[in-house]
C-alpha positions as CSV (number, residue, x, y, z in Angstrom):
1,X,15.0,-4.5,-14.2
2,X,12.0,-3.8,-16.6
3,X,13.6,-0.4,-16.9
4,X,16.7,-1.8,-18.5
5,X,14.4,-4.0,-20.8
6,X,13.1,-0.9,-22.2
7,X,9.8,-1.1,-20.5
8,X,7.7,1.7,-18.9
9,X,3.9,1.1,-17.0
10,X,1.5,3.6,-18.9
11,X,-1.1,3.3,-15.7
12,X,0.1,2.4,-12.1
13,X,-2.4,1.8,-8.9
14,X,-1.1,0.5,-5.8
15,X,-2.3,-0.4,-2.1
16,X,-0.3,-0.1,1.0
17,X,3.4,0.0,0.7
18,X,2.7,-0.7,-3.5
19,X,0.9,2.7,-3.1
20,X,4.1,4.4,-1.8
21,X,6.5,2.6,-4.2
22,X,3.9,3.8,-7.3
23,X,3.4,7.2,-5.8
24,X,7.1,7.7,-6.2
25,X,7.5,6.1,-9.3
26,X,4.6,8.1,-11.0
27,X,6.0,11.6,-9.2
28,X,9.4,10.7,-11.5
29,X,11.9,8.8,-9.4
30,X,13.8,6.3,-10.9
31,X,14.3,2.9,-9.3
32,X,17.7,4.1,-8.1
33,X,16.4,7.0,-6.8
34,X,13.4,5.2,-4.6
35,X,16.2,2.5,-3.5
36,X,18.2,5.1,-2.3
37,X,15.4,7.0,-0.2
38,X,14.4,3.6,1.2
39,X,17.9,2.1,2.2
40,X,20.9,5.4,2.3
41,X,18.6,8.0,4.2
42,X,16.9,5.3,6.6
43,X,13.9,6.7,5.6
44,X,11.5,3.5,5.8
45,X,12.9,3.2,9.2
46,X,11.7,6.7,9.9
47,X,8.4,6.5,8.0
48,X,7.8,3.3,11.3
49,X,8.8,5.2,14.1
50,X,6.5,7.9,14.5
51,X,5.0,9.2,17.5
52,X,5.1,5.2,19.2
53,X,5.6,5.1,22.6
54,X,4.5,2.8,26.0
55,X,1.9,5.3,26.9
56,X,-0.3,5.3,24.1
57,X,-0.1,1.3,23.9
58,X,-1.5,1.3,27.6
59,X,-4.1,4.2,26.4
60,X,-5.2,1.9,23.1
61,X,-5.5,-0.7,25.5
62,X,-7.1,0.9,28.2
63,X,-9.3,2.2,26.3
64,X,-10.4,-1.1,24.1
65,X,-10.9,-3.0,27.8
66,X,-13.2,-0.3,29.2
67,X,-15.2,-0.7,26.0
68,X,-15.4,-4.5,26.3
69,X,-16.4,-4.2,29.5
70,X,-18.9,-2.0,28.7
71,X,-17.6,0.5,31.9
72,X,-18.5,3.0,29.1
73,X,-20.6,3.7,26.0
74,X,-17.3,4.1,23.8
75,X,-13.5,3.9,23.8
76,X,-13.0,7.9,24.1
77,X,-9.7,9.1,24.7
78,X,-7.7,5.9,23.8
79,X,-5.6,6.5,20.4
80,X,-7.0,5.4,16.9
81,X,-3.3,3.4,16.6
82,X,0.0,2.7,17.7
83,X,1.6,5.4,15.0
84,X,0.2,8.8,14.8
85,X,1.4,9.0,11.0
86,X,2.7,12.9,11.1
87,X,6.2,11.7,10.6
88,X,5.3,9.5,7.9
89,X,3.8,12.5,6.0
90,X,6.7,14.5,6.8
91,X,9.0,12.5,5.4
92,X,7.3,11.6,2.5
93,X,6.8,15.3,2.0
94,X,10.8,16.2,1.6
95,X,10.5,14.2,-1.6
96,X,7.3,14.3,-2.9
97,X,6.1,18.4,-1.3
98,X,3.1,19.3,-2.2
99,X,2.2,17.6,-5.5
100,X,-1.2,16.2,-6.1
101,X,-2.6,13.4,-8.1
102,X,-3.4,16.0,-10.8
103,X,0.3,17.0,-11.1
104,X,1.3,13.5,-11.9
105,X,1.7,12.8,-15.5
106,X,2.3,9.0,-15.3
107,X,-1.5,7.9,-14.1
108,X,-1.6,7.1,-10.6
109,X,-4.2,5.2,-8.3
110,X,-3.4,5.0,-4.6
111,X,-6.3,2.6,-3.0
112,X,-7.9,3.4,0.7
113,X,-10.9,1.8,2.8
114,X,-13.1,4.1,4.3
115,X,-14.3,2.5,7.7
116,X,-17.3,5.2,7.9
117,X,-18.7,3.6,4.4
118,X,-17.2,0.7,3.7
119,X,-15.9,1.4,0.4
120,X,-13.1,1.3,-1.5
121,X,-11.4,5.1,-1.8
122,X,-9.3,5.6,-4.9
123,X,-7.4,8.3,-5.0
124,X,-6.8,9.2,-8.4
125,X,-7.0,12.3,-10.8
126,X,-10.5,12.7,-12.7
127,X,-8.7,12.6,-15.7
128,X,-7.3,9.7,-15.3
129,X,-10.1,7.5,-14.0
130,X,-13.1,9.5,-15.6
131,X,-15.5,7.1,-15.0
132,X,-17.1,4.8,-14.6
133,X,-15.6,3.5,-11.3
134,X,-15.5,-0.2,-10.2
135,X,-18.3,-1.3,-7.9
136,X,-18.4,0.0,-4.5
137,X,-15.9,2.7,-4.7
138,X,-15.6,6.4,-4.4
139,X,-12.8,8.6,-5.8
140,X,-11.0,11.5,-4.2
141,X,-8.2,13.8,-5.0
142,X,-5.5,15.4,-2.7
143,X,-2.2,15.6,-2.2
144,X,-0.3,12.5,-3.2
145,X,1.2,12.4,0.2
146,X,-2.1,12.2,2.2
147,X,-3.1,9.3,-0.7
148,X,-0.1,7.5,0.2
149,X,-0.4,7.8,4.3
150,X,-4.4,6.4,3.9
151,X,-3.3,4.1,1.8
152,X,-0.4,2.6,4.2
153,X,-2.2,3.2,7.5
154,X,-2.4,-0.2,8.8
155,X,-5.5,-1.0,10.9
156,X,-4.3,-0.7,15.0
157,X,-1.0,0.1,13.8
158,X,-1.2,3.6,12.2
159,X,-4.2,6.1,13.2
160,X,-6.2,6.1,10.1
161,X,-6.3,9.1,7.7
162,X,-9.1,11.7,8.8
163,X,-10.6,13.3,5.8
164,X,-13.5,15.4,5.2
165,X,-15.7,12.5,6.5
166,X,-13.4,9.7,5.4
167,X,-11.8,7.6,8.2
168,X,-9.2,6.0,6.0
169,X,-7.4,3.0,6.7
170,X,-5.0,0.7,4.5
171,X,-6.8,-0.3,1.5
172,X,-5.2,-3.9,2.0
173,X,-8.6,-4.9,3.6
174,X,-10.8,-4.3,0.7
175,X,-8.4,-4.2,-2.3
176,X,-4.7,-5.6,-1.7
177,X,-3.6,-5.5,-5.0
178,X,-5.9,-3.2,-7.2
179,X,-5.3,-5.1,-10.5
180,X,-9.3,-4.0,-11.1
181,X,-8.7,-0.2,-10.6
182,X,-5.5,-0.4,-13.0
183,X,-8.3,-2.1,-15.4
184,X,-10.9,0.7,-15.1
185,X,-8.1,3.4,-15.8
186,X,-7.8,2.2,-19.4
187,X,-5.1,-0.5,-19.7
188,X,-5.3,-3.5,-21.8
189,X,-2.3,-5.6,-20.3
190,X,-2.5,-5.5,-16.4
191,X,0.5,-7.3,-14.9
192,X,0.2,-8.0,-11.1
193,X,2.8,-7.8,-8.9
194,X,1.9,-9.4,-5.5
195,X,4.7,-10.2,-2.0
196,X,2.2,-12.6,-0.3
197,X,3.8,-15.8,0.9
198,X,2.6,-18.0,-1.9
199,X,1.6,-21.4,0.5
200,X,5.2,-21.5,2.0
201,X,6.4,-21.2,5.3
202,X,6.3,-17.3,6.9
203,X,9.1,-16.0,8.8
204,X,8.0,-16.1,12.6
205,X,5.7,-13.9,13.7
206,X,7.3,-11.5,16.5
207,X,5.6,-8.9,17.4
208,X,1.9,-6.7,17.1
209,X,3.1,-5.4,14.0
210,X,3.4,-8.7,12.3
211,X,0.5,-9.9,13.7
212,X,-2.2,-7.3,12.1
213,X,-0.1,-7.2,9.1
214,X,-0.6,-11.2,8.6
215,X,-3.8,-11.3,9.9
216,X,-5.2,-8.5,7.2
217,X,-3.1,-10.2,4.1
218,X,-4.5,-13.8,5.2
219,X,-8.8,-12.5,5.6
220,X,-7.8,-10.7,2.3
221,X,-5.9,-13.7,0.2
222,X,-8.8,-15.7,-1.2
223,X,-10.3,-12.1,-2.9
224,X,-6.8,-10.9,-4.1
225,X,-6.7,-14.3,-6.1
226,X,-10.1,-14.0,-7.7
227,X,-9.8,-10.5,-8.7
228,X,-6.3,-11.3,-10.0
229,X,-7.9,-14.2,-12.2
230,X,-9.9,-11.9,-13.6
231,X,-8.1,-8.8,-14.5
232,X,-4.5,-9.6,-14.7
233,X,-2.7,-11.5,-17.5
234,X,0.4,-11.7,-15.9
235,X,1.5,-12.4,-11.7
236,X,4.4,-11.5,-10.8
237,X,5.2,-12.9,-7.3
238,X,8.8,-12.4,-5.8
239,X,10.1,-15.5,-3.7
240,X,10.4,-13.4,-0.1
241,X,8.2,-15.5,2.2
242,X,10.6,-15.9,4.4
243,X,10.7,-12.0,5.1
244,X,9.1,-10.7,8.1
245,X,7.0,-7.1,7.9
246,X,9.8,-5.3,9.8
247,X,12.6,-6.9,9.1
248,X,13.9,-3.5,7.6
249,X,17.8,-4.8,7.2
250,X,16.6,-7.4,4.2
251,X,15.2,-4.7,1.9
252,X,18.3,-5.4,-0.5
253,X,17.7,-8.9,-0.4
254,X,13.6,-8.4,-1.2
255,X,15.0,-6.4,-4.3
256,X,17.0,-8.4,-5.4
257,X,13.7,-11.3,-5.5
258,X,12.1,-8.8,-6.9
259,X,14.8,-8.6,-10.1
260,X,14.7,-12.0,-10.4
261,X,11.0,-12.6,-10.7
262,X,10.5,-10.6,-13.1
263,X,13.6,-11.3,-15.3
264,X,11.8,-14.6,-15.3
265,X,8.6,-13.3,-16.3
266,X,10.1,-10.9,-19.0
267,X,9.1,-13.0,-21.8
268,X,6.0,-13.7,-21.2
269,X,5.4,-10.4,-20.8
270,X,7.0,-9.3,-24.0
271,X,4.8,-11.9,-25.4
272,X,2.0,-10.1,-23.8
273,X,2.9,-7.0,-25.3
274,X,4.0,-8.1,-28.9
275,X,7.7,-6.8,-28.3
């Protein structure tokens, strides 16, 4: 919808699944184009099925009671998640290959958390976050598609993101909606754009997958709110509360929210902007 207004993002950072829609975005697609690769090829349906099977829910479990128990010093042998991730990469590599953050040239933040540290990772090209970096955080380069599976690997969910010494997980715990990063990249007007339930009702909660998801975006809420108060002019919040994490068949109906939000915060953010 902003595209037909005649508007373009000059920096874009996302977390989670706003890294993935950014990454794609910033590496050229069109909104048409990223609709299409969610919805025609059933490739969000793919990116969630993985490697998930009974086994390795009875080894993560296994695994996390022995450690309770203390029958052993550690949980060895029992998976780091439900999802391995190697088909979400693969999939996300027949569109995006092998381009890094470097080869972007629409600026492009993808936000992690590193358990190991417990920082922020933001992976982003040194020339378009130079310095300095907001507190607490470290920056990293790669391959956009290994930014975008750290990014979305949802604690107990997906195995986090092993690199170098990095032991990346969605950066939803620390940073769900990195209106700061897009701040320290250089822009003036940061415009927000946030799918959080907004005090209403949620869709029933169903399954494991809904509960971790819920359970990270509600510890994570009150900081989202006071770092959007200070960095964004404008929140944008689409009216899907009543949306559940893997209910894939309404992603034409969360677009359509999504048009309609902002066509009703198009003039205040022309406003914003001096259009």
């Amino acid at each position: 919808m902003l595209e037909e207004a005649g508007l373009r993002p000059d920096y874009i950072a996302g977390t989670s699944m706003g890294s993935l829609i950014g990454a794609l975005y910033a590496a050229g697609l069109g909104s048409q184009e990223i609709t299409n690769f969610l919805l025609e090829d059933e490739n969000l349906l793919r990116l969630f099925s993985s490697s998930f099977s009974l086994k390795r829910l009875c080894l993560l479990l296994r695994g996390w009671a022995k450690s309770k128990l203390k029958l052993q010093r550690s949980a060895q042998g029992a998976p780091l998640g439900l999802i391995g991730g190697g088909t979400f990469e693969k999939v996300l590599g027949t569109v995006l290959g092998e381009k890094t953050l470097s080869d972007l040239t629409l600026p492009f933040a993808a936000v992690a958390a590193d358990l190991n540290s417990n920082k922020r990772v933001i992976f982003a090209s040194p020339r378009y976050l130079p310095g300095p970096l907001p507190p607490r955080s470290v920056r990293t380069e790669g391959k956009l598609v290994e930014a975008i599976r750290a990014s979305c690997s949802i604690p107990g969910i997906f195995a986090p993101k092993i690199m170098d010494e990095h032991c990346l997980v969605d950066g939803m715990i620390l940073d769900n909606l990195p209106v700061e990063v897009v701040r320290y990249m250089g822009a003036d007007v940061v415009v927000a754009v946030g799918v959080d339930h907004i005090g209403k009702k949620l869709a029933p909660v169903g399954n494991i997958f809904e509960v971790l998801t819920q359970s990270v975006e509600l510890m994570s809420s009150e900081m989202t709110q006071i770092r959007v108060d200070e960095y964004a002019q404008l929140y944008i919040r689409p009216l899907i509360f009543d949306v559940g994490h893997l209910d894939l068949t309404k992603i034409p109906y969360c677009i359509e929210r999504g048009e309609s939000a902002a066509r009703a915060a198009l003039p205040q953010l022309k406003k914003l902007i001096r259009l």
